[in-house]
LUMMAR-687226 format. One line per 3 residues: their letters; for each residue x, y, z of C-alpha. Coordinates in Angstrom, 2 decimals. Layout:
a) X:Y:Z ~ ...
This chain:
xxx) -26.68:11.15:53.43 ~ -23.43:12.25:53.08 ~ -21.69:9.12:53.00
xxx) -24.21:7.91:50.53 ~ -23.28:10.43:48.18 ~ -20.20:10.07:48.63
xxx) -20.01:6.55:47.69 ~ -22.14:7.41:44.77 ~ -19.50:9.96:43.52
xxx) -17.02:7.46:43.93 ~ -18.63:4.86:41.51 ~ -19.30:7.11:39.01
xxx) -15.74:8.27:38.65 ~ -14.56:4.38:38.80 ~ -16.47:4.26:35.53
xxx) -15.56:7.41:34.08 ~ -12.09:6.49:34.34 ~ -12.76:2.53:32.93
xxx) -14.81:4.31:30.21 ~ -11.65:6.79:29.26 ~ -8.85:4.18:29.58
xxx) -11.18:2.15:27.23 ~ -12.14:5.14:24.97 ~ -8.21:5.57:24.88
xxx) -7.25:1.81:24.08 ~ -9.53:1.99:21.47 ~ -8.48:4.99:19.57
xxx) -4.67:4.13:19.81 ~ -5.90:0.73:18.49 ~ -7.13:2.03:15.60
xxx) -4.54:4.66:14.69 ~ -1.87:2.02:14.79 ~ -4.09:-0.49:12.54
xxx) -3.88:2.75:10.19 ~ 0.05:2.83:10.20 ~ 0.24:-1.04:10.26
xxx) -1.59:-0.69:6.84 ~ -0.90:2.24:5.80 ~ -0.75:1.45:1.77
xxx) -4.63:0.34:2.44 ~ -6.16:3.09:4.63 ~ -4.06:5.53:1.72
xxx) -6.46:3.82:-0.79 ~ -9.17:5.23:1.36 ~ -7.79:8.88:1.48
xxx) -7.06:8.80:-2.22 ~ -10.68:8.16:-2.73 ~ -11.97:10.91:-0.02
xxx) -9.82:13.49:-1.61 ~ -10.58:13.17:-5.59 ~ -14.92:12.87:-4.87
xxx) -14.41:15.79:-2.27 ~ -11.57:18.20:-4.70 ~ -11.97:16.05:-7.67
xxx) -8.90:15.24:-10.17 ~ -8.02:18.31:-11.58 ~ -5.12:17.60:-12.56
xxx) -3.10:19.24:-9.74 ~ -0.71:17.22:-7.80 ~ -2.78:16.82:-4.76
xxx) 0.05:13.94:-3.64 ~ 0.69:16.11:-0.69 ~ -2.22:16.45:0.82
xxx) -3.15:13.23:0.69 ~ 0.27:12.12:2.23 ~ -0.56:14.81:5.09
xxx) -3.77:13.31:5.91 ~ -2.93:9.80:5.88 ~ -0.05:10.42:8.06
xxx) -1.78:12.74:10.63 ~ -5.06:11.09:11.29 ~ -3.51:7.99:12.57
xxx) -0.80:9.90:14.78 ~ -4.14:12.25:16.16 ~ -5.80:9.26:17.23
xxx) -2.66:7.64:18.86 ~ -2.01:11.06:20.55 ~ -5.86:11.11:21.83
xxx) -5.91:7.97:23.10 ~ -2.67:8.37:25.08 ~ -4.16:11.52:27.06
xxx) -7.45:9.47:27.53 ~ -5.39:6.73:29.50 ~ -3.15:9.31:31.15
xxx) -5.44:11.18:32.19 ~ -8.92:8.70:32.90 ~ -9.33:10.37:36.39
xxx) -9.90:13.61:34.68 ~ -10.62:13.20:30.64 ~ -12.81:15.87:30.09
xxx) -10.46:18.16:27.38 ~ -9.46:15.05:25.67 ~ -12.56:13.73:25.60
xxx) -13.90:17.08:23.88 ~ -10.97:16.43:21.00 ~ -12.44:12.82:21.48
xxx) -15.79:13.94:19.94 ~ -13.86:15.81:16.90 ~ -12.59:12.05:15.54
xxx) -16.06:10.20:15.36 ~ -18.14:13.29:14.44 ~ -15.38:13.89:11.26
xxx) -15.49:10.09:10.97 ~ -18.92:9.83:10.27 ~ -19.19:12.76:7.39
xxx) -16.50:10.86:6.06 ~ -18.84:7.48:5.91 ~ -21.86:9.18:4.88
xxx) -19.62:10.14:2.02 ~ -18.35:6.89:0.92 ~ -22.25:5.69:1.20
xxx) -23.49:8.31:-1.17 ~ -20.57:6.50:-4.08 ~ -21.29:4.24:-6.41
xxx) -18.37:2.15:-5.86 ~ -16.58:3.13:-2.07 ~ -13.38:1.73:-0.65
xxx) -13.16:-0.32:2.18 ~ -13.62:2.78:5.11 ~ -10.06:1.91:6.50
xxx) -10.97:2.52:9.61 ~ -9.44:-0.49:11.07 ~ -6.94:-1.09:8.55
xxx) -6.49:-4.50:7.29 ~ -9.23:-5.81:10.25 ~ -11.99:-4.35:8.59
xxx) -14.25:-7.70:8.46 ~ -16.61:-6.23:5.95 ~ -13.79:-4.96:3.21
xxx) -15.80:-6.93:0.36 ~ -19.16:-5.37:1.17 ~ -17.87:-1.33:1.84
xxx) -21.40:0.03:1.87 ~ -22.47:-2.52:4.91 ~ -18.60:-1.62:6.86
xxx) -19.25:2.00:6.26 ~ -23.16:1.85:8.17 ~ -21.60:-0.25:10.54
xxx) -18.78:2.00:11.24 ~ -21.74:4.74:11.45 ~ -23.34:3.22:14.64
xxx) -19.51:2.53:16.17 ~ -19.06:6.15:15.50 ~ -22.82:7.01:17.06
xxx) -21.93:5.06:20.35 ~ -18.19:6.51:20.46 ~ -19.69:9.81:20.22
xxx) -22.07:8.91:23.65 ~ -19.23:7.99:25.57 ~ -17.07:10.79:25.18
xxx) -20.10:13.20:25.35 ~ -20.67:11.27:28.71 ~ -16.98:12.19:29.63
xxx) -17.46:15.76:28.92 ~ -20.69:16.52:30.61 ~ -20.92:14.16:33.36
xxx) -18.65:15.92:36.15 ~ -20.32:15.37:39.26 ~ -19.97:17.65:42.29
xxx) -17.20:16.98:45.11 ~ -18.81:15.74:48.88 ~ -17.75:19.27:50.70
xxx) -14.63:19.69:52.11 ~ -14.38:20.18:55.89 ~ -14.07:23.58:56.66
xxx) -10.40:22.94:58.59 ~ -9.00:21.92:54.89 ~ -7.20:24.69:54.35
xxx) -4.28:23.68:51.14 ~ -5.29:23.70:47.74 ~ -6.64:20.48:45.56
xxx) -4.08:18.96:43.77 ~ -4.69:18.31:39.53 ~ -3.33:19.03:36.33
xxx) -4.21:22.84:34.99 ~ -5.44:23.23:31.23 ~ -1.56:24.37:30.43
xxx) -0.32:21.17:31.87 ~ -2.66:19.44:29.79 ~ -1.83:20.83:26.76
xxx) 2.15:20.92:27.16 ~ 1.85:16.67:27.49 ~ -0.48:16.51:24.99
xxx) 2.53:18.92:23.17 ~ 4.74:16.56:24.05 ~ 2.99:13.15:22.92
xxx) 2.71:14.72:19.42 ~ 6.17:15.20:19.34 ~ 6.93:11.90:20.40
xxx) 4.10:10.24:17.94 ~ 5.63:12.93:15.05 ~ 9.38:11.52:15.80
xxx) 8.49:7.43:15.65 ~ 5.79:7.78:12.46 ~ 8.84:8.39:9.78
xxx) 10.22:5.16:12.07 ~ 7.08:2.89:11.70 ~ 6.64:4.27:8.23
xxx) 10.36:3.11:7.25 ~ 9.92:-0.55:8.94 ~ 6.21:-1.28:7.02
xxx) 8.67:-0.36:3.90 ~ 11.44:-2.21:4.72 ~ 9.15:-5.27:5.66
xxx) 7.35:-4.98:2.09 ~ 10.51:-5.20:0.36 ~ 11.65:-8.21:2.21
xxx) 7.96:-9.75:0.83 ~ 8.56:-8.81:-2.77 ~ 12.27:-9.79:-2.70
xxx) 11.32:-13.55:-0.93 ~ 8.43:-13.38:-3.68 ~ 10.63:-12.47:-6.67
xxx) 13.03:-15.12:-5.85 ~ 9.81:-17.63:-6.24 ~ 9.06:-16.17:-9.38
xxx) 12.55:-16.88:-10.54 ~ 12.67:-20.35:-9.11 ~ 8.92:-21.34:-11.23
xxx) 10.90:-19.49:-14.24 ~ 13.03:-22.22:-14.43 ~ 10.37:-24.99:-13.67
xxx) 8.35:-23.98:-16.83 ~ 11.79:-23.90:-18.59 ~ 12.87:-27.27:-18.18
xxx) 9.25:-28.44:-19.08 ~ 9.83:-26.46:-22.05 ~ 12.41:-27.38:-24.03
xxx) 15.07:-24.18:-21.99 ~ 12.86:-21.68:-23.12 ~ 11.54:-18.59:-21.02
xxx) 7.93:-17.84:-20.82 ~ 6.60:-16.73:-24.10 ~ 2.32:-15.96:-25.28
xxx) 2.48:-14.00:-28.82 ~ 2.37:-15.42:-32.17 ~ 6.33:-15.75:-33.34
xxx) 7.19:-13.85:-36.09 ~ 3.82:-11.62:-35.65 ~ 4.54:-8.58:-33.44
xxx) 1.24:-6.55:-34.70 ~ -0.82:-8.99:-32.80 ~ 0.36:-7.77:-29.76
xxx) -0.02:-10.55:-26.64 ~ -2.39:-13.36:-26.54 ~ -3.69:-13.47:-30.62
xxx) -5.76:-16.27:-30.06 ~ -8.33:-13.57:-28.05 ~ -8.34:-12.09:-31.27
xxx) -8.29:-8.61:-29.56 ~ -7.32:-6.51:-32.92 ~ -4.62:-5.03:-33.70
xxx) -5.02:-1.60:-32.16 ~ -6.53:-2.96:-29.07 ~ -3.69:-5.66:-28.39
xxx) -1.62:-5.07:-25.84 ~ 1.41:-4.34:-27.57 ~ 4.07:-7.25:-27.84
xxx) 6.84:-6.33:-25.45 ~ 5.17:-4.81:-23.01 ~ 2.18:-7.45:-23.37
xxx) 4.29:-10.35:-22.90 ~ 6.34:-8.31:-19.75 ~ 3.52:-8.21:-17.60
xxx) 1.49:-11.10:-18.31 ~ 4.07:-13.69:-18.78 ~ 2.85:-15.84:-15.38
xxx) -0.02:-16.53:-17.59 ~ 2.27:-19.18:-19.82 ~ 2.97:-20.59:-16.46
xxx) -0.62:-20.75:-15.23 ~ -1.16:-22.80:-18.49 ~ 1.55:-25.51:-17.42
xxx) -0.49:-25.63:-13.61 ~ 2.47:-23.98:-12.03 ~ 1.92:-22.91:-8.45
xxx) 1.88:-19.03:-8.53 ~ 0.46:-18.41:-4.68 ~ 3.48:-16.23:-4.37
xxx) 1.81:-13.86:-7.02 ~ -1.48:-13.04:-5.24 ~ -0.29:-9.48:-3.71
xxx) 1.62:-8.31:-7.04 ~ -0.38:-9.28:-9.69 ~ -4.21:-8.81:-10.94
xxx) -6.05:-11.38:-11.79 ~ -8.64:-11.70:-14.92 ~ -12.19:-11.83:-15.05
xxx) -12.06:-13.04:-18.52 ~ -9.74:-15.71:-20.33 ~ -7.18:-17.13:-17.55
xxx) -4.98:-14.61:-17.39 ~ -2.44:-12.91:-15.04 ~ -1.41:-9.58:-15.25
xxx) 1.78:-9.22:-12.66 ~ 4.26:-6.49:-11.46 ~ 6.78:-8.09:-11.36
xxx) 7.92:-7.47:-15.11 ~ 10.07:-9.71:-17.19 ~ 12.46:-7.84:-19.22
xxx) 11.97:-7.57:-23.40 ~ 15.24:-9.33:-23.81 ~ 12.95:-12.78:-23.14
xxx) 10.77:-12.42:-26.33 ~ 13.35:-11.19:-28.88 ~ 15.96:-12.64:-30.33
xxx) 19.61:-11.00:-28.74 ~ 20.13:-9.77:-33.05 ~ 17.41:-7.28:-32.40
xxx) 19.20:-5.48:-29.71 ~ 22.17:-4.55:-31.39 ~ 22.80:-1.95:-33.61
xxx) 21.62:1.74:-34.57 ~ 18.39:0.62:-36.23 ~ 16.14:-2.73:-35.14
xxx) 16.78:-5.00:-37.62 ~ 13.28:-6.04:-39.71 ~ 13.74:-9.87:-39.71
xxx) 10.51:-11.67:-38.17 ~ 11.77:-14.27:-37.20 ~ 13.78:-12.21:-34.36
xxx) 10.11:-11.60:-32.98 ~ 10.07:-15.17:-30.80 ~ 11.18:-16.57:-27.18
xxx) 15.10:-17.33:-26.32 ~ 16.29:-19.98:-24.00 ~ 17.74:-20.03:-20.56
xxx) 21.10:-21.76:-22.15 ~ 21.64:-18.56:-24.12 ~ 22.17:-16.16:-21.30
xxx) 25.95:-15.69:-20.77 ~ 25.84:-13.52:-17.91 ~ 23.49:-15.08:-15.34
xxx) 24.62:-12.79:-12.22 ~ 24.70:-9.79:-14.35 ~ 21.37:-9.57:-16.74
xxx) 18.15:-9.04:-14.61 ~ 15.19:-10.90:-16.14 ~ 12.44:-9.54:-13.29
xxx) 11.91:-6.18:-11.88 ~ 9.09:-4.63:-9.48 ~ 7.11:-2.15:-10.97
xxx) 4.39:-1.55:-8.89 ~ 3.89:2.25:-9.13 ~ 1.97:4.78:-11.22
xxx) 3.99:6.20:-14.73 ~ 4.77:9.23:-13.27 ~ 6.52:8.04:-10.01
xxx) 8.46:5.07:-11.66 ~ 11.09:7.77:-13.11 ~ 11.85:8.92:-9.40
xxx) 12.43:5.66:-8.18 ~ 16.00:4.75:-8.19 ~ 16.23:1.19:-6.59
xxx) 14.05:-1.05:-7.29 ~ 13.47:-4.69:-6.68 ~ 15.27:-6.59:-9.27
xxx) 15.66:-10.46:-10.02 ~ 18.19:-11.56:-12.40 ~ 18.50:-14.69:-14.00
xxx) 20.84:-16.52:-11.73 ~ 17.93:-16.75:-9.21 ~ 19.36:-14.22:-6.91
xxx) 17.06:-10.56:-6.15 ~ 18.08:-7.32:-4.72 ~ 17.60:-3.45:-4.79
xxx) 19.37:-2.45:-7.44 ~ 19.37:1.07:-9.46 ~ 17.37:1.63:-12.85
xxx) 18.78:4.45:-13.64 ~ 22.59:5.54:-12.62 ~ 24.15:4.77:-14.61
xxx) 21.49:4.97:-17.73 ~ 21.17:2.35:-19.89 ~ 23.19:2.23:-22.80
xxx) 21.35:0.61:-26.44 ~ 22.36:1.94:-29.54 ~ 18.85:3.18:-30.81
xxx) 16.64:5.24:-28.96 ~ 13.22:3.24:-29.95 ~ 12.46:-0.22:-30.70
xxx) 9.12:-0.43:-31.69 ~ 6.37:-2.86:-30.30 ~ 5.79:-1.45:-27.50
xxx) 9.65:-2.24:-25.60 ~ 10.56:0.45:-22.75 ~ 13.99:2.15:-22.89
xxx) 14.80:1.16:-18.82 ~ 17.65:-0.97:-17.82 ~ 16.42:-4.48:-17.24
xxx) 13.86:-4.11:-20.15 ~ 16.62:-3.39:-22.87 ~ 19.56:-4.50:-22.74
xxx) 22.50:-4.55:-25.32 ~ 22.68:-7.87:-26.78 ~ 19.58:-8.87:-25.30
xxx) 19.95:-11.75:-23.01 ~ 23.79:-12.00:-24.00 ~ 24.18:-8.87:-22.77
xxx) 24.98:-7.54:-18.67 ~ 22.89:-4.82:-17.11 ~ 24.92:-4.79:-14.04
């Protein structure tokens, strides 16, 4: 009877341990898939924090930076004491249960919104990002049988065959104080490498929008040469109140305004000659409407004004100043940008000091916006054209930014 039991104890801790390293594998699984895309499970967070605090207007950047980091290094850390310790799992398991339980308030959130994010839950493997509603119910019943498990962990401790009565030194195993010092130190070690991964998924994204940019540049030049030298160019010439793209006959207070118009959605001349803009697909937003591509990689004002209109105190009134320039009449290829990444909200753009600039040469780089700050003679030109280096420059496209 004995030996039966015995055996039966046996098995059932083979599987409690299978069932912890698994547990374990999973949940480090998922929090890296969180730091792999971090920008995307972010999006998530963003969403979680405004319906929950709502947008009151107070800079709730912080918090939403502290959860997106943490989660993901929680999970890692849980998982990691779920494998270490699969012979005996029951504390982590009971911080197990904390993840799925919060989890799943989290999901029954995003089901009661009209229009949720993708859950994040698996980062960038989330099969069901276009339908969110279905990914969240599914996540639900992952959550439901995640929760069984670790439960299972906790409760099911079965009782040790009895030890002879000879056996006289104590049973070896970890104490609740060694548990939580390695658990102490896996957070430390998860808290030290997080600022690591964080800076490589940057770095990495830069190299994407720099190999990108330098496409851009490169189909720059093939809609040039299949126009006549001249750089991409939608508004009526001559006609700066119609803003961007008259012929949708948008009004004038509803047209997007000429310079900045013509900045963002100049791939859309481009997508009009059947130039391949693949490259575009992560930094730009495609219409529902008209073909149309809205992009952030902007081209600088300097395209869609004549180099007169940059010079001087005052802008000069001539109309005819309002109309594209040609390749052939920038003097300073290596030196005048002509694209630069702005892919951030208002606010944040004036903190960023290097940004991802092309310049007309073909070549792009980080380069600094603002040290030293542009110099135009003029604080405003009207239209709609943004005082930033790139954007304006003295002379226009005669002129050198760098």
């Amino acid at each position: 009877m004995n030996s039966t039991l015995h055996k039966a104890l046996r098995s059932n801790a083979r599987w409690r341990a299978i069932s912890a390293v698994a547990l374990g594998v999973f949940f480090v699984g998922a929090g890296s898939a969180k730091l792999a895309w971090i920008y995307e499970f972010r999006v998530t967070v963003d969403a979680i924090v405004v319906q929950s605090l709502g947008d009151s207007g107070l800079s709730l950047s912080l918090l939403r930076d502290s959860i997106t980091a943490a989660i993901p290094s929680v999970e890692i850390m849980i998982g990691l004491a779920l494998a270490c310790f699969a012979t005996r799992p029951r504390i982590p398991a009971m911080l197990a249960t904390i993840l799925p339980a919060g989890f799943s308030a989290v999901l029954a959130l995003l089901l009661t919104m009209d229009q949720p994010p993708s859950c994040g839950c698996l980062g960038s493997w989330e099969v069901f990002k276009a339908d969110a509603r279905t990914g969240a119910a599914i996540g639900l019943f992952r959550n439901a049988g995640l929760l069984i498990v670790s439960t299972w962990l906790i409760l099911d401790i079965p009782e040790r065959p009895a030890r002879p009565a000879h056996a006289s030194h104590p049973q070896s195993g970890f104490t609740l104080i060694e548990v939580l010092v390695v658990l102490a130190v896996l957070a430390v070690l998860v808290a030290l490498l997080l600022p690591a991964l964080g800076q490589a998924r940057k770095a990495g994204r830069r190299t994407e929008r720099l190999a990108a940019m330098r496409q851009s540049l490169a189909a720059t030049v093939q809609y040039a040469d299949a126009e006549a030298g001249h750089l991409p160019f939608l508004a009526e010439p001559g006609n700066p109140e119609a803003g961007t793209l008259p012929e949708d006959d948008w009004g004038t207070f509803g047209a997007p305004s000429y310079f900045r118009g013509q900045s963002q959605l100049w791939p859309t001349a481009l997508l009009r000659h059947g130039i391949d803009l693949t490259h575009l697909s992560h930094y730009s937003r495609p219409s529902t409407g008209p073909a149309r591509i809205t992009t952030y990689f902007r081209m600088t004002h300097a395209a869609v004004a004549r180099p007169s209109y940059w010079e001087g105190v005052d802008p000069p009134d001539g109309r005819s100043l309002f109309g594209g320039v040609r390749v052939s009449e920038v003097l300073f290829p290596s030196a005048k940008g002509c694209l630069a990444f702005v892919g951030w909200a208002p606010e944040e753009a004036a903190r960023v000091s290097a940004w991802e600039v092309g310049m007309f040469d073909g070549a792009a780089a980080l380069r600094s916006m603002i040290d030293p700050p542009v110099q135009i003679d003029g604080p405003y030109r009207p239209f709609g054209a943004v005082d930033w280096r790139v954007f304006t420059t003295p002379s226009g496209v005669r002129g050198r930014d760098y």
